[in-house]
Structures are given as C-alpha cells and as structure tokens.
Steps between C-alpha positions, in 0.01 A plus 500: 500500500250252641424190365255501185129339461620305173817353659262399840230299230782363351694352791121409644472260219833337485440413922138366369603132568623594823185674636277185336712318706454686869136492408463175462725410793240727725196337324560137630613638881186728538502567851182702670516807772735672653799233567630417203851320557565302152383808307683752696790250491545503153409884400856519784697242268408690202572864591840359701572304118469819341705697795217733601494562863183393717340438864184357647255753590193371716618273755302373782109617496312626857293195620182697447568509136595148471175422687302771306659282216326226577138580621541650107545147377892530425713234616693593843784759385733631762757662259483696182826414218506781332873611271601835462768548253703837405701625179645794435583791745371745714153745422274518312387152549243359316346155614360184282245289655454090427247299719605144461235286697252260383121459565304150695394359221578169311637609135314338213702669210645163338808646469850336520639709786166477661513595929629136666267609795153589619584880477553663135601844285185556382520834546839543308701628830809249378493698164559837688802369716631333134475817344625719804808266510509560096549853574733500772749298254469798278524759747778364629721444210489905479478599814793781433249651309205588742443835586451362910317139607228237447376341774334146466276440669379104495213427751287237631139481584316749233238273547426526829486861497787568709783387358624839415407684817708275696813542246409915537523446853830315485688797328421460090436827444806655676916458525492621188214684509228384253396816278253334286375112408425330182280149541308312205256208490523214239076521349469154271179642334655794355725465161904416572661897538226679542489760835209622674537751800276748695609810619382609867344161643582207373361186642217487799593479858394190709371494863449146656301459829451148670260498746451216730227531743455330833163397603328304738373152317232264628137326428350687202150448673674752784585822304500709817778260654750605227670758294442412145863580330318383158229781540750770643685403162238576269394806680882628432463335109235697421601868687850496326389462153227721559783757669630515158174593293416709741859686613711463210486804245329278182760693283781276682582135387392362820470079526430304792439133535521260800663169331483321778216444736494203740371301833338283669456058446142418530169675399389442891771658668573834580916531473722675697716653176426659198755664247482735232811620282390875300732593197468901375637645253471839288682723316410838722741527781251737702254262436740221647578692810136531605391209465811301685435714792063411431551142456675455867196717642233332337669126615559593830129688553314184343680247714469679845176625421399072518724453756799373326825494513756510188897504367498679163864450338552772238742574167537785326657555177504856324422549136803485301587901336661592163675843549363764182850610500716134480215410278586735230926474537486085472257478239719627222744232603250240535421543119835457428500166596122383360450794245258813568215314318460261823506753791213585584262642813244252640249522782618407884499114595242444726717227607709536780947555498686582787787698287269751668725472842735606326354803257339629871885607546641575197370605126415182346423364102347164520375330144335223374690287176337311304605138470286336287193572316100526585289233556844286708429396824521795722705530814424273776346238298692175561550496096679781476761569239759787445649524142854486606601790224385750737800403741812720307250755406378497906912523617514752200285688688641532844821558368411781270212705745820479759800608277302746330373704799815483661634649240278800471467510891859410588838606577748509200704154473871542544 
C-alpha cells in the first residue's frame, strides 16, 4: 500500500512551522542568477538534516554564456548551483521541480523577514524551494512505500531563462531516468488553494536578441563621412515589428517589443554604436521557429545593406508543455489536497517559465496556486505578498502528485 492523500495533508500541516521557517530564511538571503551559494547551501543542510541524499548539478558555465549573461544585464555568472536530490529506488521516476532564485529588485513589502539586500522573492521562488523541502520531509519518512523514485530537482536561474537548460544539460533528467515532471508557480492574485493549469501549452516562449551595431561616427553636418548606427537601428526597429504583422499567422499570440533602444551623447554627433535589445514571445511554436530564424535575416540584411557591422547575442527559451495524459492522472490527486471545487483549466500564461527545458524531454504538469487573493500586488511588484497558508498545502502537493503516480505507474513495494 502506498502512502494516502489524507495522511500526506496531515503530516503537511504539522511540518507548517518548519516550511514558514525555510521560507523566511530564503526571503532575507535572496540571491539573483545562476550562482546561488547561500541558497544552495542551505537547501544541502536541509535535505542532509532530513537524510535525503543530494549533489550539485550545474557547475562551471562556458564563457560565452557567462558573457551572453552579461550583455543581458545579469551580473557576471560563471557557475550555476543547482541540488539534485533522490528518494526512493529505481524506475519509474518521477521528478519535482523548485526554482529558488530571486529577482533585481529592492523589496518594498514591509514585512518582518523582508530581503536584507538589493535583490528580493518577489516572485515567490523561496516559497517553491520551502515547499519542495516540505515535501521531501514527507516523502522521505515513507520512502518504503514508493512504488520506484522522486527526483528533486532544485535549480537556479528561472529567471534568466536558462537556469533549467543548463541543469538538463548537466544530467537532471537521467541516472534515474526522469519519466515525467511535476512543477507549480506560487500566483498572489488568485485565492489561497485554488489550481489553475492548461493542457497542451502552457506559458509563452521567449526569444531575446541584442543587437549592437558598429558604425562609423563623426560631424553630423558630414552624413556621407559616417555610418549612422542610430539610423541602421531604426531601419531594423521598424522591419521586425512589421515582420510580425506581416509573417506571423494573426491566429497566433505573437508579441514583439524592443525594450531597449540606445546611442549616441550629443544631438551633433554622429556615434560610432548603437544597441537595440528585441524580446518575442508567443504561444505558437511554428510561429516561434519562423520568426527566430526571420529576425537574424532581417538584422543582418538591414545592417549590411548601410554598411554596418553587428554582434547579435541570442536566448531562447521554449514554451513550457502540460502533457493531456499526466494532466488527467495528477489532477484527481491534486483535488485531494485543495478539493475538486478549486481545480480548474485556465488559459496559457503569456508569461514566460523555463520548466519548459524540462517538459521538451519528458511529459510535464506545470500549475499555477493561488496564494492570495485578487486585487494583491501581483508578482514582480516590489510589494509583493504570499499568504503563507499556501506553503503545507504547496508541499501537500508535491508529495501527493509524486506518491500517487508512482503508485499507479510503479513497481509493487516489497
């Protein structure tokens, strides 16, 4: 026999003070990007307190991402601190996702544990690791009783849009063998227990392209002295978002904006630089695919064609996919947890979550749990709160999708 729902919500309440506690303990060391040492320190201590098994996954980063890094605007990253943990035995396996770092942004929440630094949780990644380690505690006290293993899987750098490629890359998905993934995202303007999920595609993809162009600069009375990087710029502006009205099927969730647009020092000088920084992102992965291989034309036509030269530094991440078929076995035990009445489907984010590295692999379930109530400050507003009686029900969660489908997809315990 496998371990019941009731006896996981039941045990998820009486560690309630304990996963208040490692959520408050990541709140005030919010650390940003991929290198995360005093986070990644203490997820270690925790799952070596509770005797679970772990290692890094991630390591040192290629230098081209570090510096890709930080033409992006990230601080310079040359390793990612990612923890993989293990319990149980053997196949099927089924793996539990936390993110656990923080966004650039000074918190403004007024709350006792508020983030000691200029980097904060306002996007509730400390609450996932909390309730991740909430789970683990459970799983772990009856491990003899799944039907094979969970993998957990805690990872840095959601945020920049990468974290969970590099983890991918670094073996998360295999010795054991992932066979599927559950991940879930804390929403604070959604009522405390409620789920929302979408089947098939689940949250937009996200292409970034920054562009830095190389002109010639000079005497703005003496156009035909220079190359104008400015004017090359806004010839590219203009022909990308017009590549989407005009080569984008208007069916497909399609947006394209260029937040960041900049050059030159004096209204009489021609410079040698410009730079422009392009953000995409849709829902329609055929849609996505064309116009990542457009976008490159279009820049690299426009700047030769005015006799510039350019560096275009790209990132991709996929849209993040809820599998039909893991959608319909975890629900069941979802509702278990929160009741029946507060599942329910909801449109795709348009917002971007790299959980899709991972469901690329393997079937995936990612949902959205509401931690709050409407009109709170949403997520990444530096006054965001979480109502901290979503954490048992969150570790509730994990625990229950993971014993549950183990035991209907799983070897018999002996």
């Amino acid at each position: 026999m496998g371990i019941s729902a009731e006896e996981i919500k039941k045990r998820a309440y009486q560690l309630e003070n304990q996963i208040i506690k490692d959520r408050r303990y990541l709140h005030q060391i919010a650390e940003i990007g991929t290198d995360l040492p005093k986070t990644s320190a203490y997820i270690q201590q925790r799952l070596t307190e509770m005797g679970i098994s772990w290692k890094a996954c991630g390591g040192a980063l290629p230098q081209k991402l570090t510096a890709d890094f930080v033409e992006a605007g990230f601080p310079k990253m040359e390793k990612a601190t990612g923890v993989l943990a293990q319990i149980g035995h053997g196949s099927p396996c089924i793996l539990l996702r936390a993110d656990m770092d923080a966004l650039p942004l000074k918190e403004d929440s007024g709350l006792d544990f508020q983030s000691c630094s200029s980097a904060s949780h306002m996007c509730g990644h400390d609450s996932h690791a909390a309730m991740l380690l909430g789970a683990a505690q459970i799983l772990k006290e009856h491990e003899d009783q799944l039907h094979g293993s969970v993998k957990l899987m805690f990872q840095p750098g959601e945020e920049t849009g990468a974290g969970a490629r590099i983890m991918v890359e670094n073996g998360a998905l295999t010795s054991p063998k992932v066979d599927v993934a559950f991940g879930l995202h804390v929403q604070p303007t959604e009522a405390t227990g409620t789920i929302g999920y979408a089947a098939g595609v689940n949250s937009a993809s996200l292409d970034t392209f920054i562009l830095k162009i190389q002109g010639s600069g000079g005497h703005s009375s003496q156009p035909q002295l220079c190359t104008d990087p400015l004017m090359i710029l806004n010839q590219v502006y203009q022909a990308v978002n017009l590549l989407v009205t005009r080569e984008a099927d208007p069916a497909a969730m399609v947006t394209l904006t260029c937040g960041v647009a900049k050059g030159g020092t004096a209204v009489n000088i021609i410079p040698d630089k410009a730079e422009l920084h392009i953000g995409m992102r849709t829902l329609d992965v055929e849609a996505a695919e064309h116009l990542k291989q457009r976008i490159p034309e279009m820049i690299d036509h426009y700047v030769k064609a005015w006799n510039g030269t350019y560096e275009l530094t790209e990132f991709h991440t996929p849209c993040t996919f809820s599998d039909q078929e893991l959608c319909e076995s975890l629900v069941p035990h979802l509702a278990e947890i929160v009741g029946a009445d507060k599942v329910h489907q909801i449109p795709p984010m348009t917002g971007t979550e790299d959980f899709g590295y991972v469901t690329k692999e393997v079937p995936g379930m990612f949902v959205f749990l509401g931690a709050g109530q409407r009109g709170n400050a949403p997520l990444h507003s530096p006054k965001m709160v979480l109502d901290e009686a979503v954490l048992p029900l969150g570790a509730a969660l994990h625990a229950n999708a993971a014993a549950a489908w183990l035991q209907e997809n799983g070897r018999e315990t002996v």
